[in-house]
N, CA, C and O atoms as a printed pandas DataFrame, in Angstrom:
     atom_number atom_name residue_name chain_id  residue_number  x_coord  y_coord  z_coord
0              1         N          UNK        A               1    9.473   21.558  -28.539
1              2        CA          UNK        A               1    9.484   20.371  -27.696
2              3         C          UNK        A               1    9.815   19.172  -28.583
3              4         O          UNK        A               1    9.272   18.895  -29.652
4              5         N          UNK        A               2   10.821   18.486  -27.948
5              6        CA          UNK        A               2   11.268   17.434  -29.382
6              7         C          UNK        A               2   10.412   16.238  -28.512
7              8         O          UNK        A               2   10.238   16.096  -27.302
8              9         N          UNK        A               3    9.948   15.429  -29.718
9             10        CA          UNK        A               3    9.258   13.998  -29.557
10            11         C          UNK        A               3   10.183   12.727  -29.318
11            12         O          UNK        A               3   11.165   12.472  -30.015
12            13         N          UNK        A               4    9.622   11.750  -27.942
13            14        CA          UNK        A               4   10.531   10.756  -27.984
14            15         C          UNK        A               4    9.805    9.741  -29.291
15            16         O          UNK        A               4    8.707    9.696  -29.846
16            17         N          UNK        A               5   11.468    8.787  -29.427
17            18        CA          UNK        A               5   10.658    7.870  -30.900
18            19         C          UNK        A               5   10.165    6.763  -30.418
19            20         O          UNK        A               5   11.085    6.412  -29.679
20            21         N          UNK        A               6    9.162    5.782  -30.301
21            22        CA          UNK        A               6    9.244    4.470  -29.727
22            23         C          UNK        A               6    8.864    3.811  -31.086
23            24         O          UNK        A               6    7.968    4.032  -31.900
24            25         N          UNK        A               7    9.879    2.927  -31.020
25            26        CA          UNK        A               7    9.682    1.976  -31.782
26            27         C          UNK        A               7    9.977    0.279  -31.081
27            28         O          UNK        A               7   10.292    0.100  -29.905
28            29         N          UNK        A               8    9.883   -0.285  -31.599
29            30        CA          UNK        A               8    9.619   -1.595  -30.911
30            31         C          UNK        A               8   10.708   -2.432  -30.167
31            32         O          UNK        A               8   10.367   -3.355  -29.428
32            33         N          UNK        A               9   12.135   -2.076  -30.384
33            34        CA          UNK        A               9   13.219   -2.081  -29.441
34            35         C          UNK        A               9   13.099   -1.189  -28.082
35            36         O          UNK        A               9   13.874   -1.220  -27.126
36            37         N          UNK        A              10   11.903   -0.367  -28.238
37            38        CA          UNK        A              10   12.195    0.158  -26.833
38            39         C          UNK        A              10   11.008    0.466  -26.141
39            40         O          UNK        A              10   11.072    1.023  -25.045
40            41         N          UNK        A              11    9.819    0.136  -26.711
41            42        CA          UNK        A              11    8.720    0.595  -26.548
42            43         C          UNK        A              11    8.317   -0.028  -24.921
43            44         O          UNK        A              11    7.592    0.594  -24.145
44            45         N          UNK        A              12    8.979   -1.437  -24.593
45            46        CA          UNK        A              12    8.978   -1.890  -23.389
46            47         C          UNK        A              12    9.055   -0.705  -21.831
47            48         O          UNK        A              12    8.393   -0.774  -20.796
48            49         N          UNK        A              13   10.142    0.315  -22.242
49            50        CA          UNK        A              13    9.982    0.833  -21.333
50            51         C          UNK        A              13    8.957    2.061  -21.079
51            52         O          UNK        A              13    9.049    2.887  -20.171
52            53         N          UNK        A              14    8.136    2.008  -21.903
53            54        CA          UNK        A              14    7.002    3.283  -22.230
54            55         C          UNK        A              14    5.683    2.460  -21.205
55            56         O          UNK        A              14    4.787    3.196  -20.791
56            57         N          UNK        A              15    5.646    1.293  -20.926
57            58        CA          UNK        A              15    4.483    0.327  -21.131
58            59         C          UNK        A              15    4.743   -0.098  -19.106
59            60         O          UNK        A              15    5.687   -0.683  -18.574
60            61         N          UNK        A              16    3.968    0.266  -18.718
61            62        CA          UNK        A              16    4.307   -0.428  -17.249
62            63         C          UNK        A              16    3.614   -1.952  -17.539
63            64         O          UNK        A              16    2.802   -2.162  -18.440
64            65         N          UNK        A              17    4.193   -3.133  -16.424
65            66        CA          UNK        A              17    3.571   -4.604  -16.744
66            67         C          UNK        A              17    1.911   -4.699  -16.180
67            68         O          UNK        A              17    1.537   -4.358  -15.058
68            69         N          UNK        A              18    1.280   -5.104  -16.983
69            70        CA          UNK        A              18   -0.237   -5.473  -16.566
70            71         C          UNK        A              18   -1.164   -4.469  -17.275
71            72         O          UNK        A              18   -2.379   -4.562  -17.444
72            73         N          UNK        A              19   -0.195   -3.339  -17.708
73            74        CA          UNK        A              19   -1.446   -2.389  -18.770
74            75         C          UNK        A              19   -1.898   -2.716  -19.917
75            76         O          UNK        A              19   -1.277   -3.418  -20.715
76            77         N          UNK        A              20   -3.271   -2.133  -20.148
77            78        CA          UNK        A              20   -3.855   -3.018  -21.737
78            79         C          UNK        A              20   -4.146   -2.165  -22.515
79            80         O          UNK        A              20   -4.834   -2.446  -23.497
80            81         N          UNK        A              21   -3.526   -0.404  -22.193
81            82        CA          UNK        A              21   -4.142    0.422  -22.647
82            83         C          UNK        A              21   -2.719    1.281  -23.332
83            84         O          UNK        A              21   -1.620    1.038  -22.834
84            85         N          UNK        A              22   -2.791    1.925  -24.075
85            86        CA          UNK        A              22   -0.872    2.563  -24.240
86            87         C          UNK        A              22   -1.441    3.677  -24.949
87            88         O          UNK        A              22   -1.939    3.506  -26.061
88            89         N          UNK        A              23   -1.393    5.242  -24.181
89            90        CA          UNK        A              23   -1.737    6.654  -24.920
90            91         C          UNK        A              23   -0.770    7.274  -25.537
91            92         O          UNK        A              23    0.210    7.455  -24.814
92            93         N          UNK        A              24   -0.691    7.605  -26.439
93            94        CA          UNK        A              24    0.153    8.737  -27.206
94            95         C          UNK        A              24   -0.091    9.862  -27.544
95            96         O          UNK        A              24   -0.668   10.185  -28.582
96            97         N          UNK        A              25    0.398   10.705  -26.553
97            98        CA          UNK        A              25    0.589   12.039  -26.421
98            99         C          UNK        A              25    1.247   12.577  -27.530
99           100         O          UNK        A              25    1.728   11.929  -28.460
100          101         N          UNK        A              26    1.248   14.314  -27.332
101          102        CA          UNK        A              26    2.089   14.990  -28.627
102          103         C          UNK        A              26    3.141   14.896  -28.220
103          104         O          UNK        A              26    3.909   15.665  -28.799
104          105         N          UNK        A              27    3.825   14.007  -27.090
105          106        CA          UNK        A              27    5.285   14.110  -26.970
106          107         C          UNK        A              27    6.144   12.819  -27.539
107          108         O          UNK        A              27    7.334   12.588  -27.752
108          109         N          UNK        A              28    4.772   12.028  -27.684
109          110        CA          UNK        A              28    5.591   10.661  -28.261
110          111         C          UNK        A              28    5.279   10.161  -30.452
111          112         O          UNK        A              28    4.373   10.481  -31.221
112          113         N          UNK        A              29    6.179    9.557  -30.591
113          114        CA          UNK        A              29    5.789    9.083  -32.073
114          115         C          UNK        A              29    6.294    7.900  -32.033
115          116         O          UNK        A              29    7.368    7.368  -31.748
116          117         N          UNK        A              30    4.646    7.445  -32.596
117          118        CA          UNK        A              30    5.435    5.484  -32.654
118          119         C          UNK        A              30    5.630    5.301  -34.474
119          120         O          UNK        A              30    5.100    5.876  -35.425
120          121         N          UNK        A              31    6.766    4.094  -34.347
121          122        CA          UNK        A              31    6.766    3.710  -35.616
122          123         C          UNK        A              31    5.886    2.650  -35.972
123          124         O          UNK        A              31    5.252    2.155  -35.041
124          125         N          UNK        A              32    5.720    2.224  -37.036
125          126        CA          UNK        A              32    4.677    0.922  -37.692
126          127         C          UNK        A              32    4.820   -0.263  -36.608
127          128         O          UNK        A              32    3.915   -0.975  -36.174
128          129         N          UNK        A              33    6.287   -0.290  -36.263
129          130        CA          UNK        A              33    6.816   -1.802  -35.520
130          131         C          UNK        A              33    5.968   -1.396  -34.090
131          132         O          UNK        A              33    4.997   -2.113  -33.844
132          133         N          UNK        A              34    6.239   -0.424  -33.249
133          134        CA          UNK        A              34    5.838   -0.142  -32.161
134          135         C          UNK        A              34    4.462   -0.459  -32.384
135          136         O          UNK        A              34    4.070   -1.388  -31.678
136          137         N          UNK        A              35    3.653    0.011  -33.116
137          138        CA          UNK        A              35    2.073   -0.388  -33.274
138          139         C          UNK        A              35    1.644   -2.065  -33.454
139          140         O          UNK        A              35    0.674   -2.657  -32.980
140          141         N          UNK        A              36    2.543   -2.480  -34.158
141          142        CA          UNK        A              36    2.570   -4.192  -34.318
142          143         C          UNK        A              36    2.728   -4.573  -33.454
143          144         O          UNK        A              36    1.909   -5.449  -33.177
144          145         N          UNK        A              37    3.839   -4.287  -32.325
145          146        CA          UNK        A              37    3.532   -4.665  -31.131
146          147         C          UNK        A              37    2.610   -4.635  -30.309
147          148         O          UNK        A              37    2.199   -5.519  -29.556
148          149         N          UNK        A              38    2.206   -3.351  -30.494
149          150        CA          UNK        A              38    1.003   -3.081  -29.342
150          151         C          UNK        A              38   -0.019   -4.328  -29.893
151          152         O          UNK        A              38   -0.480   -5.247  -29.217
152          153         N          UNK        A              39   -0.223   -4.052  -31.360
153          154        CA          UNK        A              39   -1.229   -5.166  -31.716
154          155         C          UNK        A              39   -0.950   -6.731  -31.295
155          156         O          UNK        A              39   -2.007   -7.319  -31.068
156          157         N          UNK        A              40    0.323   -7.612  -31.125
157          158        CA          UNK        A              40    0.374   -8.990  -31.148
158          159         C          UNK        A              40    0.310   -8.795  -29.930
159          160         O          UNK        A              40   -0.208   -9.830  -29.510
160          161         N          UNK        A              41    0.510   -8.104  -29.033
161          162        CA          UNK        A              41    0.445   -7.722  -27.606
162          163         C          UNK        A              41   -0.925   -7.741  -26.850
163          164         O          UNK        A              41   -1.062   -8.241  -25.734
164          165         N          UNK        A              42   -1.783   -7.232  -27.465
165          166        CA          UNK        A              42   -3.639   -7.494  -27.312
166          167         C          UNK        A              42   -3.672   -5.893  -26.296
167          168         O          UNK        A              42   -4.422   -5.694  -25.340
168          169         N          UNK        A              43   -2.532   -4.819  -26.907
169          170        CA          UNK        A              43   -2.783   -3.953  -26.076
170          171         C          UNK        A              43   -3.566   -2.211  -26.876
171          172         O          UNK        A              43   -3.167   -1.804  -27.967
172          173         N          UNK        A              44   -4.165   -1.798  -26.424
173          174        CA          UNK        A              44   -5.365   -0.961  -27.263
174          175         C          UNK        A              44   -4.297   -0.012  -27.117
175          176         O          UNK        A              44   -3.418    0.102  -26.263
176          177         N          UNK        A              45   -4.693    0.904  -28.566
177          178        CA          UNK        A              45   -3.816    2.187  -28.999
178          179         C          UNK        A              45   -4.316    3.373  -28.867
179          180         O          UNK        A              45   -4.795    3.738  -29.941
180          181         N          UNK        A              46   -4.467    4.431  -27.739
181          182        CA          UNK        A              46   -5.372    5.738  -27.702
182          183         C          UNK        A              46   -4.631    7.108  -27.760
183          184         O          UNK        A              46   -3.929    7.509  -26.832
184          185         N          UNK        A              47   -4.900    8.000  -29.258
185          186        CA          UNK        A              47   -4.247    9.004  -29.231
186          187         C          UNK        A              47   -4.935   10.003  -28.462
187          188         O          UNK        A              47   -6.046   10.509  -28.626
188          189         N          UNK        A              48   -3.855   10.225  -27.396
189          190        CA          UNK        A              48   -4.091   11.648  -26.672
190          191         C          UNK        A              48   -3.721   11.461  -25.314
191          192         O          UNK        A              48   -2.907   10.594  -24.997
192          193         N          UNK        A              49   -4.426   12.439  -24.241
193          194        CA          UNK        A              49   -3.420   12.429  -22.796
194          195         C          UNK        A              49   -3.880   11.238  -22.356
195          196         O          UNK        A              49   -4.818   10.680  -22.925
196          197         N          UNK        A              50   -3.325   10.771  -21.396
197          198        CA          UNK        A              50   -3.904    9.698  -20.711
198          199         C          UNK        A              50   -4.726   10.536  -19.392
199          200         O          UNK        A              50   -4.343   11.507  -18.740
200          201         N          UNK        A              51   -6.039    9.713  -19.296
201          202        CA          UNK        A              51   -6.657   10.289  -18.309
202          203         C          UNK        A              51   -6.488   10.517  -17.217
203          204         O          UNK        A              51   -6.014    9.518  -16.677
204          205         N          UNK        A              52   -6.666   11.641  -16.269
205          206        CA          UNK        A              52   -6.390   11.322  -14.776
206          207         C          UNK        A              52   -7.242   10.629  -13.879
207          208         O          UNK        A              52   -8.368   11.061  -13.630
208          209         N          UNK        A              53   -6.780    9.555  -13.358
209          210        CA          UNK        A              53   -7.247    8.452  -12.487
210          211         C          UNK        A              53   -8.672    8.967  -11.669
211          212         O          UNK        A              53   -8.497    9.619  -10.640
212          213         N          UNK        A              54   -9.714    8.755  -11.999
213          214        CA          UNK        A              54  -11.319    9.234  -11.397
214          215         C          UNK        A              54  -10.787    8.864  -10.817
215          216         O          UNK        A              54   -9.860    8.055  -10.822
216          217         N          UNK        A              55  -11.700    9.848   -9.648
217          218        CA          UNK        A              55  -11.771    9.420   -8.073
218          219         C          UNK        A              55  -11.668    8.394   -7.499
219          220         O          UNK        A              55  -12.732    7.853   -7.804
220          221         N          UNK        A              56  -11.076    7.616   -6.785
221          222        CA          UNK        A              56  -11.592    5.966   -6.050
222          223         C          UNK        A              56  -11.353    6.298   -4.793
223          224         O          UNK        A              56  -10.500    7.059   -4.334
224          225         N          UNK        A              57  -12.346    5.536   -4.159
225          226        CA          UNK        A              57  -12.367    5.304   -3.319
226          227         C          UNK        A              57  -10.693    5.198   -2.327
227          228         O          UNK        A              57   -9.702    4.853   -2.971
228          229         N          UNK        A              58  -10.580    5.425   -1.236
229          230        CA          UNK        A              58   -8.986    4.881   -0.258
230          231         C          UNK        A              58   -9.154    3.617   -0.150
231          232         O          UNK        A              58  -10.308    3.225    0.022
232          233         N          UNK        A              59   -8.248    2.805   -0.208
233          234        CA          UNK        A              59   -7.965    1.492   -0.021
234          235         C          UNK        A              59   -8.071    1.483    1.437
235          236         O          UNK        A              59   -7.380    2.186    2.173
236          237         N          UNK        A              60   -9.125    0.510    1.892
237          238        CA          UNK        A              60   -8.744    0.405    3.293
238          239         C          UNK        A              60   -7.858   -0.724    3.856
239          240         O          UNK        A              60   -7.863   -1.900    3.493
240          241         N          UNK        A              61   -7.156   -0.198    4.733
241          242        CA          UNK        A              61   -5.922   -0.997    5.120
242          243         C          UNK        A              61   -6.431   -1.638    6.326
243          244         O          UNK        A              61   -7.250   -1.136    7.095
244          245         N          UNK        A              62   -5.867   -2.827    6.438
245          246        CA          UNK        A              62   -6.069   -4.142    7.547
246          247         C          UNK        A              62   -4.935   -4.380    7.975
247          248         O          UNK        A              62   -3.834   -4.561    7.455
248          249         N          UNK        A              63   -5.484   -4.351    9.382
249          250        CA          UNK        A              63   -3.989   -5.011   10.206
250          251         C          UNK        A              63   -3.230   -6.184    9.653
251          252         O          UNK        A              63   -3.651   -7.158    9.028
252          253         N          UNK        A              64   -1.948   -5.847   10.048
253          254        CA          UNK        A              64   -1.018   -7.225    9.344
254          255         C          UNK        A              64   -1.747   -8.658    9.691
255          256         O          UNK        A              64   -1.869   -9.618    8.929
256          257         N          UNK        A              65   -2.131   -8.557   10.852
257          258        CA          UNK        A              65   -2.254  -10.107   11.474
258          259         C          UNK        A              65   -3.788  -10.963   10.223
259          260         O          UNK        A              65   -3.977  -12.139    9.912
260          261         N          UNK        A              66   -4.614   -9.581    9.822
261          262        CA          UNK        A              66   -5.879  -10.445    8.917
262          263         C          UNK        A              66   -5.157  -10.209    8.092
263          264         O          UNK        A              66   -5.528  -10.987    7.213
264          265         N          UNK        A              67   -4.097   -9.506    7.588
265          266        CA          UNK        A              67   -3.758   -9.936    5.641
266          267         C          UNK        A              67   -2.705  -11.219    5.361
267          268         O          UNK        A              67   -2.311  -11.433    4.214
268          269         N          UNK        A              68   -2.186  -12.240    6.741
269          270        CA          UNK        A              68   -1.327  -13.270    6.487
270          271         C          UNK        A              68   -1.530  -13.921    7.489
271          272         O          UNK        A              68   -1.992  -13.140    8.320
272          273         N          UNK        A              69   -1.435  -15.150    8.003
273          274        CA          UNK        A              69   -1.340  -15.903    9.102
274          275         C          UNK        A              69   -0.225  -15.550    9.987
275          276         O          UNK        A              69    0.818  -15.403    9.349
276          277         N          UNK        A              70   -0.124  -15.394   11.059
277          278        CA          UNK        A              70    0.793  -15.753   12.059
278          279         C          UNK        A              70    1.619  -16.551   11.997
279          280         O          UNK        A              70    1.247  -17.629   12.459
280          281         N          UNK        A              71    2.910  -16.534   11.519
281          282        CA          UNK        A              71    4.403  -17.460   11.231
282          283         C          UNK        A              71    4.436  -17.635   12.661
283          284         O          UNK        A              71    4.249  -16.682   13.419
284          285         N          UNK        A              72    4.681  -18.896   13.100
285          286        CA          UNK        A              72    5.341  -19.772   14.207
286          287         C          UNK        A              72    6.675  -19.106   14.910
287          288         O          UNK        A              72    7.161  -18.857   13.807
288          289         N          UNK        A              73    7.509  -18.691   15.671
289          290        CA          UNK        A              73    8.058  -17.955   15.995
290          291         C          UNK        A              73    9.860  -18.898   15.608
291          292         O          UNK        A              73   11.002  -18.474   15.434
292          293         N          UNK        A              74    9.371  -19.985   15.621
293          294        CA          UNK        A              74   10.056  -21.030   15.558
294          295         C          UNK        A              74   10.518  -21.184   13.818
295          296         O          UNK        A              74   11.651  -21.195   13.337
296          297         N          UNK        A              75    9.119  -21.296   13.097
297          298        CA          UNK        A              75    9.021  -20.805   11.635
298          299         C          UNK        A              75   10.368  -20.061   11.519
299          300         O          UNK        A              75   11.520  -20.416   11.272
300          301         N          UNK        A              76    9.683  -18.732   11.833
301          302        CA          UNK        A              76   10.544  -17.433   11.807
302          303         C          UNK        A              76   11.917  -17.505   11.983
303          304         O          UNK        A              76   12.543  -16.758   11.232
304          305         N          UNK        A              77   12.659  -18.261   12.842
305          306        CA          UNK        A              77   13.797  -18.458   13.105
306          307         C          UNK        A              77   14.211  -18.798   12.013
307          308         O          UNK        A              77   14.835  -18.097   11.216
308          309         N          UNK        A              78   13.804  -20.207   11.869
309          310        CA          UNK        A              78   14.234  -21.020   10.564
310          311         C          UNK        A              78   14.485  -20.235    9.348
311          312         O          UNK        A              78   15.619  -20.200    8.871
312          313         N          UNK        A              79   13.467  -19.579    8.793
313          314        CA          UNK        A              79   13.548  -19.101    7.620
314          315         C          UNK        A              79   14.424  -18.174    7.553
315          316         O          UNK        A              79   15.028  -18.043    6.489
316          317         N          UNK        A              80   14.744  -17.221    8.760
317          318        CA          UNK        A              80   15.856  -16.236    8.461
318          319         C          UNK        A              80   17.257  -17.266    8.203
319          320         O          UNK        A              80   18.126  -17.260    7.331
320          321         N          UNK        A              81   17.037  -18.049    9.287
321          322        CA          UNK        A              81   18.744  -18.917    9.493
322          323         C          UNK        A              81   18.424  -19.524    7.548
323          324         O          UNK        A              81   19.537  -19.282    7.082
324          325         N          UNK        A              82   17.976  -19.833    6.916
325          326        CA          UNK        A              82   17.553  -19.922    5.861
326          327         C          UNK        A              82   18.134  -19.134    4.877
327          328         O          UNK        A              82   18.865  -19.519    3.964
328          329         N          UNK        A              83   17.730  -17.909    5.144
329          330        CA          UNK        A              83   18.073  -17.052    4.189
330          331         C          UNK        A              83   19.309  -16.691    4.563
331          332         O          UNK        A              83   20.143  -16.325    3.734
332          333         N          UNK        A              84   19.492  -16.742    5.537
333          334        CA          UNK        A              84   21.398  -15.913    5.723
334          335         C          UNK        A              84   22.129  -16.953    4.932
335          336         O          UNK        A              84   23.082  -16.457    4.331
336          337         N          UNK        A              85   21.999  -18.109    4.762
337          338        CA          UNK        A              85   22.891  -19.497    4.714
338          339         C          UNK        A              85   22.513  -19.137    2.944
339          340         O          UNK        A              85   23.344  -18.608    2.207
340          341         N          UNK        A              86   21.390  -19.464    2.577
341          342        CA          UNK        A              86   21.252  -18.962    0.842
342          343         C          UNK        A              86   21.532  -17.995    0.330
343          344         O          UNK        A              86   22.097  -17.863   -0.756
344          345         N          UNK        A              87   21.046  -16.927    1.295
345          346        CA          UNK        A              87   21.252  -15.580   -0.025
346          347         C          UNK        A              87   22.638  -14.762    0.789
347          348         O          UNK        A              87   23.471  -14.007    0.288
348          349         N          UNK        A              88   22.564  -15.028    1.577
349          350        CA          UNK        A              88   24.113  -14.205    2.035
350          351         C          UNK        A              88   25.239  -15.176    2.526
351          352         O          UNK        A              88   26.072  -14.968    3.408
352          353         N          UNK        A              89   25.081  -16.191    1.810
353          354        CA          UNK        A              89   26.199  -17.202    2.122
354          355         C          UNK        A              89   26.885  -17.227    3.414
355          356         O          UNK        A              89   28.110  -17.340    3.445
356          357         N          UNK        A              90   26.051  -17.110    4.693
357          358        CA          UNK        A              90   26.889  -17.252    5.592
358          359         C          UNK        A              90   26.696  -18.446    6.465
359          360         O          UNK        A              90   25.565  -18.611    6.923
360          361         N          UNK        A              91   27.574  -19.251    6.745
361          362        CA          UNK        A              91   27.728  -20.510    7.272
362          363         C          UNK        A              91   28.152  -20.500    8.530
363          364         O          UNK        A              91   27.875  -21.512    9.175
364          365         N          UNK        A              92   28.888  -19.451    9.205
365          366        CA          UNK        A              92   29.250  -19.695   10.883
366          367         C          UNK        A              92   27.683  -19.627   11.620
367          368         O          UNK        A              92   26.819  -18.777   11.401
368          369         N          UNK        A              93   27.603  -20.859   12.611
369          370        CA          UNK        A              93   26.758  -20.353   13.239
370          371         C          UNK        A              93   26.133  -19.954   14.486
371          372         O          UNK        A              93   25.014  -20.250   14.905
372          373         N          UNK        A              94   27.112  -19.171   15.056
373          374        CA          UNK        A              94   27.075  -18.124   15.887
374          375         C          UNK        A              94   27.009  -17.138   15.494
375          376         O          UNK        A              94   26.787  -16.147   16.189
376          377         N          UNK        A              95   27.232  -17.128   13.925
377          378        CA          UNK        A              95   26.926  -15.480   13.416
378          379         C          UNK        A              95   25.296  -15.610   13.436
379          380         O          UNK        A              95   24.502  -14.943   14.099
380          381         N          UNK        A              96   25.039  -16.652   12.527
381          382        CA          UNK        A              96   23.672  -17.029   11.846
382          383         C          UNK        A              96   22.681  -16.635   13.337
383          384         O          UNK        A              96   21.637  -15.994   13.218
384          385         N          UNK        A              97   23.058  -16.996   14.359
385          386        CA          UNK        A              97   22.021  -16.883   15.551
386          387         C          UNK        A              97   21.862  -15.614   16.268
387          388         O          UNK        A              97   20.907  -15.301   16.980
388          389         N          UNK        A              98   23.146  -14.759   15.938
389          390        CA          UNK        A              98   23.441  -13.523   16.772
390          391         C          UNK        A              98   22.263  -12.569   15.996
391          392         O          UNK        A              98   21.417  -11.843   16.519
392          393         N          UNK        A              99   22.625  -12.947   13.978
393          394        CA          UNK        A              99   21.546  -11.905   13.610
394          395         C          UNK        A              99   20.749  -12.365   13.755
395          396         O          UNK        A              99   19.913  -11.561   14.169
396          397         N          UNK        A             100   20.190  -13.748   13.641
397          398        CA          UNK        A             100   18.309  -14.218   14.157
398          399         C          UNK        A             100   17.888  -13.345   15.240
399          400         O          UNK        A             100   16.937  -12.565   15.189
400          401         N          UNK        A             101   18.806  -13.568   16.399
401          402        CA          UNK        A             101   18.265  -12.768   17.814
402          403         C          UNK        A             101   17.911  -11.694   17.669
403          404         O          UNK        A             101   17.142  -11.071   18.401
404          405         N          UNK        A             102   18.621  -11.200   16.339
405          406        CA          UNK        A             102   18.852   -9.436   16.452
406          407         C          UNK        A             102   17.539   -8.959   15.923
407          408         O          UNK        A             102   16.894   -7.967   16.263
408          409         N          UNK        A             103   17.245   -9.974   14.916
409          410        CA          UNK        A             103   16.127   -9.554   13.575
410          411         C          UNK        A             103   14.869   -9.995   14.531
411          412         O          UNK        A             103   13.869   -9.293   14.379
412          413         N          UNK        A             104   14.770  -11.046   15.487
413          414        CA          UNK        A             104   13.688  -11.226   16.254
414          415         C          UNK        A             104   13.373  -10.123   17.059
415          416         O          UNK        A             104   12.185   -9.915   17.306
416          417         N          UNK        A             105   14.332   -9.302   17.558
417          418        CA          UNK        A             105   14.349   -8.479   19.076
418          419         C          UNK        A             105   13.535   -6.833   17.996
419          420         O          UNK        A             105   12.744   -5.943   18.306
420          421         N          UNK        A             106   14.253   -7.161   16.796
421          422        CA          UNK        A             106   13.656   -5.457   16.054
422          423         C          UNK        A             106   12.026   -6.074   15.783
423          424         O          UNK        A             106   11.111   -5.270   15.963
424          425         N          UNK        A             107   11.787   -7.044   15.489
425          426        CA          UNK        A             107   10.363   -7.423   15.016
426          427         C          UNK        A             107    9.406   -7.240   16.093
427          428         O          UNK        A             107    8.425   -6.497   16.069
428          429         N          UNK        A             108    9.838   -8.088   17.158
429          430        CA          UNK        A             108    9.293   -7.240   18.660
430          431         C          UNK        A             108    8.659   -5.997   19.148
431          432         O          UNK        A             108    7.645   -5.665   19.762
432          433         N          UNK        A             109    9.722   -5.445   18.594
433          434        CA          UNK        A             109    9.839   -3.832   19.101
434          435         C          UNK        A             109    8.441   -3.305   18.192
435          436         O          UNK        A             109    7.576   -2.544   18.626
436          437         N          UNK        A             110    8.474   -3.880   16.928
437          438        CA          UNK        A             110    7.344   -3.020   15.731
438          439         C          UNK        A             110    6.229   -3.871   15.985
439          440         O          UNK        A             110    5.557   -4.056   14.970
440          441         N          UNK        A             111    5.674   -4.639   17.342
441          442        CA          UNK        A             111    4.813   -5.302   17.159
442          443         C          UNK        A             111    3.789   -4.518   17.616
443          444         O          UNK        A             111    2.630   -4.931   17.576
């Protein structure tokens, strides 16, 4: 079984964002730099498997309406006609309203 190398040009992609913990298995070998990182990084170095996730509890899930306020329907318009005009550069607007209607009528449907 060949070992990947991490060293500190690449060690970024070994590391998901928000972890403080980084295990090294027999499949990986870090160099000095990779460890310096981990260190200016404030992230702890543990040789061996990484554990499997104890039990937790299920996340309990809440209806959409308690995890955000209720957007104005009017809101809603706006912000799509918003986004078509910014992120998809489109400026006719009879297009801009045909997809509002369209994107309102599917939101409907999933209510």
């Amino acid at each position: 079984m060949a070992k990947q190398l991490v060293e500190r040009g690449n060690i970024a992609q070994f590391i998901n964002p928000g972890e403080t913990t980084f295990y090294v298995d027999q499949t990986l070998l870090l160099t000095p730099g990779a460890k310096d990182y981990l260190r200016e990084n404030g992230i702890a170095l543990v040789y061996g498997e990484r554990p499997v996730a104890a039990a937790q509890p299920a996340a309990v899930s809440t209806p959409v309406e308690k995890q955000q306020p209720a957007v104005p329907e009017s809101d809603l318009r706006g912000r799509i006609g918003e986004m078509l005009k910014n992120d998809f550069a489109i400026r006719d607007r009879k297009h801009i309203d045909d997809v509002t209607r369209k994107v309102m009528d599917r939101l409907r449907i999933h209510q």
